[in-house]
N, C-alpha and C positions, 0 to 999 in steps of 0.2 A: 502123623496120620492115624487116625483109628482105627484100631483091629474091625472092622466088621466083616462079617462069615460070609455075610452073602449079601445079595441085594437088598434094602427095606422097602416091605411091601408099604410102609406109610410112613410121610415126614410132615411132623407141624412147623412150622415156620412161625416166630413170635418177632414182629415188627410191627406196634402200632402206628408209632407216628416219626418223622414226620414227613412234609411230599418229599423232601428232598434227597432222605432216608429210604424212605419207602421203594422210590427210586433207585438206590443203591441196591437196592435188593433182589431188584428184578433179575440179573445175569445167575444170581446164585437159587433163582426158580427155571431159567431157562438153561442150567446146566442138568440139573436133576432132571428137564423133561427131555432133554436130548439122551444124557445116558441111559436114565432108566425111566423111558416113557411107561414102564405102568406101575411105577410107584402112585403112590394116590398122595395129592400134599396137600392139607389142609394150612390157611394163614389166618392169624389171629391178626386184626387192623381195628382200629380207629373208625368212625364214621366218616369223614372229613374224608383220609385216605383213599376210603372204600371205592369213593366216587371216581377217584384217577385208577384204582387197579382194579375195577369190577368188569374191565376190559378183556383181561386175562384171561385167558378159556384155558380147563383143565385143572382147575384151581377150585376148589372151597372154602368159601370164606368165611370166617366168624368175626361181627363184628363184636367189640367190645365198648360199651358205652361210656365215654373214659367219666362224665358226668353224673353217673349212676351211683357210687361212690360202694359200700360192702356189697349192694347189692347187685351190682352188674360182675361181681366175681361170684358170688350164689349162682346167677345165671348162666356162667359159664361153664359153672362146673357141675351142672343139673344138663346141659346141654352137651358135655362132653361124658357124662356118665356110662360108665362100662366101657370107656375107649381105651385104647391104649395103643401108642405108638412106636414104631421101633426106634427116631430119630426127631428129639426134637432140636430146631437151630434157634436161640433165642437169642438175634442181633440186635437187642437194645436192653440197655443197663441199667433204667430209672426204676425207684421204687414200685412204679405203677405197670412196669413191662415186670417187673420180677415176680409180684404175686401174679400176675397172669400166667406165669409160667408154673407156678406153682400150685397153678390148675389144672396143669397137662401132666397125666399119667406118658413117659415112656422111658424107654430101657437106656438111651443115651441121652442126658440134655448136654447140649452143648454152648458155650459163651464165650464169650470175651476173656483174652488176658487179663493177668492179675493189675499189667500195667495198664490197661484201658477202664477196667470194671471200675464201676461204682456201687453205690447203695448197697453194699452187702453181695452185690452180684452170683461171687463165685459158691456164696454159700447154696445158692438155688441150682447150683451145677453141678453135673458128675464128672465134666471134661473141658477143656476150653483150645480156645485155637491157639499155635505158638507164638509167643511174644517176641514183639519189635517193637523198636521205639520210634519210630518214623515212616508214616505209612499210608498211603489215599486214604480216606474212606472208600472208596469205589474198590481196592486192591482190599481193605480189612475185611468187608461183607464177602467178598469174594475168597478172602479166607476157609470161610466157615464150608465151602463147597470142597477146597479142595482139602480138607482136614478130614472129609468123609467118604476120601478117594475119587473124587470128582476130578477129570481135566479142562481145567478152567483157568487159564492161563492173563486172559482178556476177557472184557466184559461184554456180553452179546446180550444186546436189550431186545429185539424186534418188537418195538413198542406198538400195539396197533393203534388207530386214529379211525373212529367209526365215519362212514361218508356223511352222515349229518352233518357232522362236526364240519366234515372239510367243505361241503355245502354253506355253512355256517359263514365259512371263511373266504370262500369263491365270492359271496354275494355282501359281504363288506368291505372286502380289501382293493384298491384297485388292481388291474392286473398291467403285466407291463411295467414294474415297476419293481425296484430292489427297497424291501422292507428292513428299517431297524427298529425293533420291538422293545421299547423301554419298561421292564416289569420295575418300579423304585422303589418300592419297601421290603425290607423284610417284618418280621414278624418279631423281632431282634432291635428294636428301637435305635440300639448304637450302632448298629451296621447299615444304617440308610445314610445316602448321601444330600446332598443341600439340590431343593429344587432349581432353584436358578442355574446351577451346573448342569442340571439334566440340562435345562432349557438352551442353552448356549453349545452343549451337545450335539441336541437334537437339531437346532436351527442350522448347523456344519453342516449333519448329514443330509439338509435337504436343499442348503444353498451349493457346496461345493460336491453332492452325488448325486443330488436329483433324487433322493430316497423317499418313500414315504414314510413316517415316523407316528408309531401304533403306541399307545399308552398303556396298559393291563395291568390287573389288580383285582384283588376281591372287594366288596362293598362294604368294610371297617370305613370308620369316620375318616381316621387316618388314611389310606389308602387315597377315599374318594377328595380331601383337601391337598394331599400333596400331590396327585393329578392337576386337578386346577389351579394348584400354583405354577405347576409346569408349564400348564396352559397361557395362564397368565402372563409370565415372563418370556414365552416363546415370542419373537418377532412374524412366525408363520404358525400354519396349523396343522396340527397333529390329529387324528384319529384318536379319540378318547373313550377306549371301553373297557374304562374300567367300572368294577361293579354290575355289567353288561354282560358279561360272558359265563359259561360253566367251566366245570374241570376239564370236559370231553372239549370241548370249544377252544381250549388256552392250549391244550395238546395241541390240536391242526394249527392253531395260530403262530403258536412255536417251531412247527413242522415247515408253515408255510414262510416264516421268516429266513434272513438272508443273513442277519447278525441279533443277538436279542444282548442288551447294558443291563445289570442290573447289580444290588449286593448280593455276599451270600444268602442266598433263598431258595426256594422248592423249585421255579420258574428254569434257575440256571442249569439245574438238574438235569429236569422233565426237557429244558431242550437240546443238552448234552444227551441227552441217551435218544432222541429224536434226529442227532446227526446234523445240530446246528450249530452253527459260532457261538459263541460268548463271549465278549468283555466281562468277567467278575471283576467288581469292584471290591479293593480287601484293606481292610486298616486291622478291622477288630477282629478277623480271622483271619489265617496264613492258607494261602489258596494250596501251598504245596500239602493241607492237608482235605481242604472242603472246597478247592476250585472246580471250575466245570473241567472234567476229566481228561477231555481231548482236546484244550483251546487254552491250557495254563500258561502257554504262551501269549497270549492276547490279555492276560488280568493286569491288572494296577493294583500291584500288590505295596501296598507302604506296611506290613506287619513286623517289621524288623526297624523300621524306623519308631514305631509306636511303643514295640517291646523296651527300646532304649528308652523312649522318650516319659513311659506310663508305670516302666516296671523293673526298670536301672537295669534288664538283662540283656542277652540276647536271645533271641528265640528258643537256641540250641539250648541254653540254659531255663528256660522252662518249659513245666507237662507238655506234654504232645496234647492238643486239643485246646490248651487256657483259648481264654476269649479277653480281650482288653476292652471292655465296654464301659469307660472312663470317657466322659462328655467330650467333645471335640475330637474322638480321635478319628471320623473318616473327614476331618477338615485336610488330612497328614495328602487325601488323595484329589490331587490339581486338576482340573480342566483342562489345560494344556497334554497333561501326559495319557487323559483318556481319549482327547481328540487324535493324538499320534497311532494312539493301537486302530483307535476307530479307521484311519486312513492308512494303515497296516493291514486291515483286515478287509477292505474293501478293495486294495489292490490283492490281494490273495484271492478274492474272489474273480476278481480279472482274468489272471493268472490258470484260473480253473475252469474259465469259461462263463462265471454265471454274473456277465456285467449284463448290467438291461438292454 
């Protein structure tokens, strides 16, 4: 834990990207505004980001144009000029979070272990959080709160969801009905799974649950062709908005869901910290590190079979974080074993009260 004297009257937070990340970071904004509601915290994000966390009241935010290339760091540091802070937490490692940080004047920067940092990281740092070798990300970011005395034991998101949004979602979705929310891509090319499995998924939850079956996505090429091959190969039909909806709009939708399937992506995040199910689907990442955070029992994790299969080890035996993104490998994750969790977690919702 770091010696600090007294409370900081200002903390910059450095996470630009990404949702799923960004996301992780939310508990360690809502632990600072519970301890010390009048620290004042500025966040340095992403445009992209901005749009899911502009939600956040009590927050200032500076976007950073990751596109702008020397000159969006000129602009940050002409726009932070004559600042200075007493705590900065800067929970991302990449060359392009590191010069950002090395636009922020304050008296503690804080990062990442020696065993997580990259790109040079720790050189941009005065302190970092204590190292482990095995560890959520949800529990990592959450690190950085209690390293500067914070009690933050567990992650408390209180994500809001503005009523347009859920307006949004009241007047597309039907009601009366237990929704499975398929978000299928990530952003991650080797961690998408085959559309026909979605398809043969989605046709289960809505011949043996009676579910509705909602498709989501941004409007990439990709996103909007591997929807309508879902489409395509479904026997029934699905709600298909993807490319259709906003950041604010994919929150209620996720909010308003009953189960959301998807790889790892921003989606599984955004509806973990919203208090929903998740199937993660994991070949090319090990959910015990980037799963949805309360539902790691519900993933189809084949990452230990892949590590054998792509990388002669066992997981244990390599970095905490590798990614095995070697062509074929979420072929490792069956149909059979996602329909099992799928009818795992719908009896759980029985169980809970929220059958339709």
């Amino acid at each position: 834990m770091l010696p600090l004297k007294s409370v900081p009257q200002s903390i910059c937070i450095v996470r630009l990207s990404a949702l799923g990340d960004v996301t992780h970071a939310v508990p360690v904004l809502r632990a600072i505004q519970r301890s010390w509601p009048q620290t004042r915290v500025t966040w340095i994000c992403a445009a992209l980001e901005y749009k899911l966390l502009s939600c956040l009241e009590g927050v200032r935010f500076i976007v950073l144009d990751k596109k702008g290339g020397w000159g969006a760091y000129l602009k940050l540091r002409r726009e932070l000029a004559g600042e200075s802070f007493d705590v900065m937490l800067q929970m991302q490692t990449s060359a392009r979070a590191n010069l950002t940080g090395a636009c922020v004047k304050a008296g503690i920067k804080l990062g990442w272990d020696k065993f997580r940092a990259r790109d040079f990281h720790r050189f941009f740092m005065t302190h970092s959080i204590p190292e482990t070798r095995q560890e959520h990300q949800v529990q990592g970011h959450l690190s950085f709160a209690r390293t500067i005395g914070l009690d933050a034991p567990e992650p408390v998101w209180d994500f809001p969801v503005s009523d347009e949004a859920k307006a949004f979602v009241d007047s597309t979705l039907p009601a009366g009905k237990q929704i499975l929310l398929i978000s299928p891509c990530s952003s991650h090319p080797s961690r998408n799974w085959h559309a026909d499995r979605y398809a043969a998924v989605a046709d289960h939850a809505i011949v043996h649950h009676d579910m509705a079956v909602v498709l989501s996505g941004g409007p990439t090429d990709l996103e909007s062709a591997t929807g309508k091959a879902i489409q395509q190969a479904m026997k029934n039909q699905p709600i298909n908005l993807i490319g259709k909806d906003t950041l604010p709009q994919l929150a209620a939708l996720l909010e308003r869901a009953d189960l959301v399937l998807s790889p790892d992506a921003g989606p599984v995040h955004l509806a973990n910290a919203l208090g929903t199910a998740v199937i993660g689907l994991h070949a090319s990442t090990w959910s015990l590190r980037s799963g949805p955070y309360h539902s790691l029992d519900l993933c189809v994790d084949k990452f230990a079979e892949a590590a054998q299969r792509f990388k002669g080890k066992s997981p244990q035996e390599l970095r905490w974080g590798t990614r095995i993104e070697a062509p074929g490998v979420m072929d490792l994750v069956e149909t059979d074993a996602v329909i099992e969790r799928l009818d795992f977690a719908v009896g759980r919702l029985k169980d809970q009260g929220r059958s339709n």
